[in-house]
N, C-alpha and C positions, 0 to 999 in steps of 0.2 A: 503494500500500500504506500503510501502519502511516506511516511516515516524511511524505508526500504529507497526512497528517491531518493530523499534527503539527506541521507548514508552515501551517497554513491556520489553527490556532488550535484544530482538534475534539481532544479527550480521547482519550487511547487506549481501543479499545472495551473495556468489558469483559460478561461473561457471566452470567445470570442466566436457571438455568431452562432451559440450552441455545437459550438466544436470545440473540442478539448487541445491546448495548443500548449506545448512543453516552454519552458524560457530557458535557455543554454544558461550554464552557471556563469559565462564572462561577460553577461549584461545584466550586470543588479541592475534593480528595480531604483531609478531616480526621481524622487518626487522634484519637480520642477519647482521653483520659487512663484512662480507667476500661478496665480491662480484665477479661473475661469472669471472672466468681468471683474480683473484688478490690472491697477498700473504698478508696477512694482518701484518703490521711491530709494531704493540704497541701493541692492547686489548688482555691480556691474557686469553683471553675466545676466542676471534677470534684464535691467536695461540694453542690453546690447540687444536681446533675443527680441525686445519689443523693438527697437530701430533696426534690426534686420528685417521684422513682419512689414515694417512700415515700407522701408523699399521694397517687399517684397508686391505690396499694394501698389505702387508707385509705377514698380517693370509693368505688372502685369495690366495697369490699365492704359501703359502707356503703348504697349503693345497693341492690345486689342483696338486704343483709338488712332492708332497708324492704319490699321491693316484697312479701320474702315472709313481712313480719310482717305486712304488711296483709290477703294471703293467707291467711294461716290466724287473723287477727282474724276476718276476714271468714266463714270457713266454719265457726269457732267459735261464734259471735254469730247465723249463719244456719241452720247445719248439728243435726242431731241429737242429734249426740253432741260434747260441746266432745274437743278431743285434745288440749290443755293444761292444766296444772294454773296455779294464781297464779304460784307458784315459777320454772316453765318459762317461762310468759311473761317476766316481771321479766328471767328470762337471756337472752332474746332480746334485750327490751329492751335491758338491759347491753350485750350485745356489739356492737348496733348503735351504743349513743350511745359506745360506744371507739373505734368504728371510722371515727365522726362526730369526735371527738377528733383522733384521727390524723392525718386529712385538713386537719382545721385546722389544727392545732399544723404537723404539716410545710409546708402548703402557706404559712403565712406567709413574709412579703417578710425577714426575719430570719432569719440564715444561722442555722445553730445547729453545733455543732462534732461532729467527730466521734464522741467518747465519745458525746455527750447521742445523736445522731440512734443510736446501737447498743441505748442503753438505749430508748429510744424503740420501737425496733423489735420489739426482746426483749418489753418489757413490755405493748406493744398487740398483738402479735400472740398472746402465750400469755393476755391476759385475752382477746380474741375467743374464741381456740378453747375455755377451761376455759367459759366465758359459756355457747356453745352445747355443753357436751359436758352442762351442767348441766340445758340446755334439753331434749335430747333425754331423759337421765334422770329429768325430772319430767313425762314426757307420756306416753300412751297406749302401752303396749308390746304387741308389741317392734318397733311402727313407729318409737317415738320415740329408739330407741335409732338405728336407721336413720336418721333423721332429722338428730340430730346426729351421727353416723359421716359422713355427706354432708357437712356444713355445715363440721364440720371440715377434711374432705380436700379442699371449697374452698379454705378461707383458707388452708390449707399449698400447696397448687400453684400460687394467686395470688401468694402471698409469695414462692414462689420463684423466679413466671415475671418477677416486675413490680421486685423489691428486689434491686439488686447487692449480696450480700455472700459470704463465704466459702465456698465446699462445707460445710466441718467444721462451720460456724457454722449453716446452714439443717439441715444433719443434728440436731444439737443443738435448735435450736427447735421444728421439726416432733418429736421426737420427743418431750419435754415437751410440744409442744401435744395430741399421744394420748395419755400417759400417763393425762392425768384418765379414760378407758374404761377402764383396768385398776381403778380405781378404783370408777368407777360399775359395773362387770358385776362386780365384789367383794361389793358392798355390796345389791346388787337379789336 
């Protein structure tokens, strides 16, 4: 049994998925410092882990808002009818090169402190969404309004899925990053 593992050097099993899954004896079990909806304020190993997830926010939305600025450069420049204005473009642009920002800034070897990496995250993350909420308000409606309503409700579920930080705190930024649509469906 359990005790006879334990003898021999094997992990106690544990469970994943309702399958019974061994843990090799040369990876203890590490409980992390960071814990689910906390920012951690001392171990620099916990802060680095949260400034790592932050670029890690940062590549991947800056990725995905390339692939589909080239997307719709592309069907603008090919297609019929452009479904951007100058304006809309430019904020796509924008939100992409913050989001190109981010991934820099965090991903460097330079720890950066707690305050900075909060402001950091507040400030890149509501200039991506207000960038693209501007994008979809200066493009062919009312696709484009759909358009940046999407592009939005990415960067908020990335931010929330990829960035440890507080419940109240992501409530709070997510909901600043939609407020610019009460705005732009005000003013159209």
């Amino acid at each position: 049994g359990r005790g006879r593992r334990a003898r021999r050097g094997v992990g106690a099993p544990e469970y994943a998925d309702s399958e019974m899954v061994e843990r090799p004896p040369s990876y203890p079990a590490r409980r992390s410092g960071v814990r689910l909806g906390s920012l951690p304020m001392g171990s620099e190993q916990d802060l680095r882990f949260v400034q790592d997830r932050m670029a890690l926010f940062g590549k991947t939305t800056f990725v995905i808002s390339s692939l589909f600025l080239i997307a719709t450069t592309s069907a603008d420049v090919f297609g019929d009818l452009p479904r951007y204005h100058a304006l809309g473009r430019a904020s796509h642009v924008l939100g992409t090169l913050i989001a190109l920002a981010l991934w820099r800034i965090a991903g460097s070897r330079r720890g950066l402190a707690p305050r900075t990496l909060q402001i950091l995250d507040v400030v890149a993350t509501l200039g991506i969404c207000w960038s693209f909420t501007t994008m979809g308000h200066n493009a062919v409606q009312p696709y484009g309004s759909y358009t940046g309503l999407l592009a939005v409700t990415h960067v908020s579920i990335s931010r929330a899925m990829i960035v440890p930080s507080m419940p109240i705190q992501t409530l709070l930024v997510v909901a600043a990053g939609f407020a610019g649509f009460l705005l732009s469906r005000s003013i159209m």
